[in-house]
C-alpha positions in Angstrom: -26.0 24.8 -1.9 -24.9 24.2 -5.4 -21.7 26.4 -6.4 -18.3 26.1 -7.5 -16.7 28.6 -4.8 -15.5 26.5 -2.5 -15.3 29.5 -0.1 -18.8 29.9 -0.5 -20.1 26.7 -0.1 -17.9 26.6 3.2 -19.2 29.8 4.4 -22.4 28.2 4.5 -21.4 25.6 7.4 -20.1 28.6 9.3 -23.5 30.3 9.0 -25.4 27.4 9.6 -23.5 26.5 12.8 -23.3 29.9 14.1 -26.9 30.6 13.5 -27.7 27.1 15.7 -25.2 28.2 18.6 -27.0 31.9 18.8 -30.5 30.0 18.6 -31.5 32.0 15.5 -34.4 30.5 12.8 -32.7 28.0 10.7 -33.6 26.9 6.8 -34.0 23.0 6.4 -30.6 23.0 4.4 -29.1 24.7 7.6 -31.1 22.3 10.0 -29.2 19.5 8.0 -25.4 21.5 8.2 -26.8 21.6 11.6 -27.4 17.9 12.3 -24.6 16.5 10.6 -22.5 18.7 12.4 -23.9 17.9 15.9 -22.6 14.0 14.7 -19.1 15.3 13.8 -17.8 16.9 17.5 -14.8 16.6 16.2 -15.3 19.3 13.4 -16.8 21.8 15.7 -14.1 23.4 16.8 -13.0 24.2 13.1 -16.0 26.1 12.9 -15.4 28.4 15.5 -12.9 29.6 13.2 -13.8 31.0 10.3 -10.8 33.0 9.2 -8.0 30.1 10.3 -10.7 27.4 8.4 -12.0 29.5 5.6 -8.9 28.9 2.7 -7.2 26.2 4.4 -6.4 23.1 1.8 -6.7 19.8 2.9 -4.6 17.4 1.1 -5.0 13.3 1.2 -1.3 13.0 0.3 -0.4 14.7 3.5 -3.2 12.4 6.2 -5.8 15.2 5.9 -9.3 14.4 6.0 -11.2 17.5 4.0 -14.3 17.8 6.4 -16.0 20.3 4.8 -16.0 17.1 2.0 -16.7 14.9 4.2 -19.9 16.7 5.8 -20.8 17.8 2.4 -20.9 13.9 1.5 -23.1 13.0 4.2 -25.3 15.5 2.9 -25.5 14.2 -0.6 -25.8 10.5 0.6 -29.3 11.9 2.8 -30.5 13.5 -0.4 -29.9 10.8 -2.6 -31.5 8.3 0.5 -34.7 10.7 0.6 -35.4 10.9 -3.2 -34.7 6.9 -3.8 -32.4 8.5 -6.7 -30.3 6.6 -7.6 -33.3 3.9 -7.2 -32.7 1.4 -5.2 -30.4 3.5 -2.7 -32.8 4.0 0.0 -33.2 -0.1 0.6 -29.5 -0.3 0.4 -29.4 2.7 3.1 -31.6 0.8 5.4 -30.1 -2.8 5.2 -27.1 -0.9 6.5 -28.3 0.7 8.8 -30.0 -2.7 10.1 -26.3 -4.4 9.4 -24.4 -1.6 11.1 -27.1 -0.4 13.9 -26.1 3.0 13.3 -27.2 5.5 10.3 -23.8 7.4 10.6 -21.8 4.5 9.9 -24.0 2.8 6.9 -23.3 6.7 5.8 -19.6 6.6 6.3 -19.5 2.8 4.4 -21.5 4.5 1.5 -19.1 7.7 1.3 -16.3 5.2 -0.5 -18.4 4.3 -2.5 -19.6 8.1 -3.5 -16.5 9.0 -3.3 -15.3 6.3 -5.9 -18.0 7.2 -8.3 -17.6 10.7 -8.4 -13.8 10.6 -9.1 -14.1 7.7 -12.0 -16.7 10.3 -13.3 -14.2 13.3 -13.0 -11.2 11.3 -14.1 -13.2 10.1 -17.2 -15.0 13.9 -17.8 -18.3 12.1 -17.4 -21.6 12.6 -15.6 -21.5 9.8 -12.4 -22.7 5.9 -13.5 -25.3 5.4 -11.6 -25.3 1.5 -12.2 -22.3 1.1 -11.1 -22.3 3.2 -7.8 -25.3 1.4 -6.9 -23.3 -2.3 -7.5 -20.6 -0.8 -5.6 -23.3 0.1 -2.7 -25.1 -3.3 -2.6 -21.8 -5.2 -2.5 -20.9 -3.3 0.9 -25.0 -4.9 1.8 -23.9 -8.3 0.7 -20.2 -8.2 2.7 -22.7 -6.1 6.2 -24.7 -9.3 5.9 
């Protein structure tokens, strides 16, 4: 799922979705477009859409939320859960999940913090600190608790 085109890598929600709707074999990284669709009604209709959805920009500064971004988050957050990398993210992932009683929403408290380390990295023209996006992660256990 790794490219630069965004057009692709949106493409690949549209084929993942459709695909699930028609009841066609899906890959595992489609089965997880698939599930973390199925916990986001509210982007389904978008992909019904293709054409309208495809190069449509999504800007903070106007109240947008990008939910390609956002879906594509909760995708990186499972990875990162599943392989323990960075370590120590899959305990944090489950005492918020005990905090919070519900996955999605230890997931949507962990996307700020993603979020935040990914644009320090960018700003700076660095690779992500790990360290300090796992702090960041087990301060949002400390404040859950």
């Amino acid at each position: 799922m790794f490219s630069s085109d965004r057009d692709q890598l949106r493409r690949q929600y549209f084929l993942a979705w459709r695909k699930y709707q028609q009841g066609e074999a899906l890959t595992a990284l489609e089965e997880s477009i698939v599930e973390v669709v199925a916990e986001h009604p509210e982007y389904q209709p978008l992909l019904a859409s293709e054409d309208r959805a495809l190069g449509r920009e999504y800007l903070p500064e106007q109240g947008a939320t990008n939910p390609f971004l956002h879906m594509g988050m909760h995708l990186a957050l499972r990875e990162q859960v599943a392989t323990n990398r960075p370590k120590g993210i899959h305990a944090v992932y489950q005492a918020l999940c005990r905090a919070t009683r519900n996955p999605l929403e230890a997931e949507h408290l962990m996307m700020d913090c993603l979020a935040e380390s990914l644009w320090q990295a960018q700003r700076d023209g660095t690779m992500p600190d790990e360290r300090a996006y796992l702090k960041r992660l087990r301060k949002l256990v400390k404040r859950a608790d």
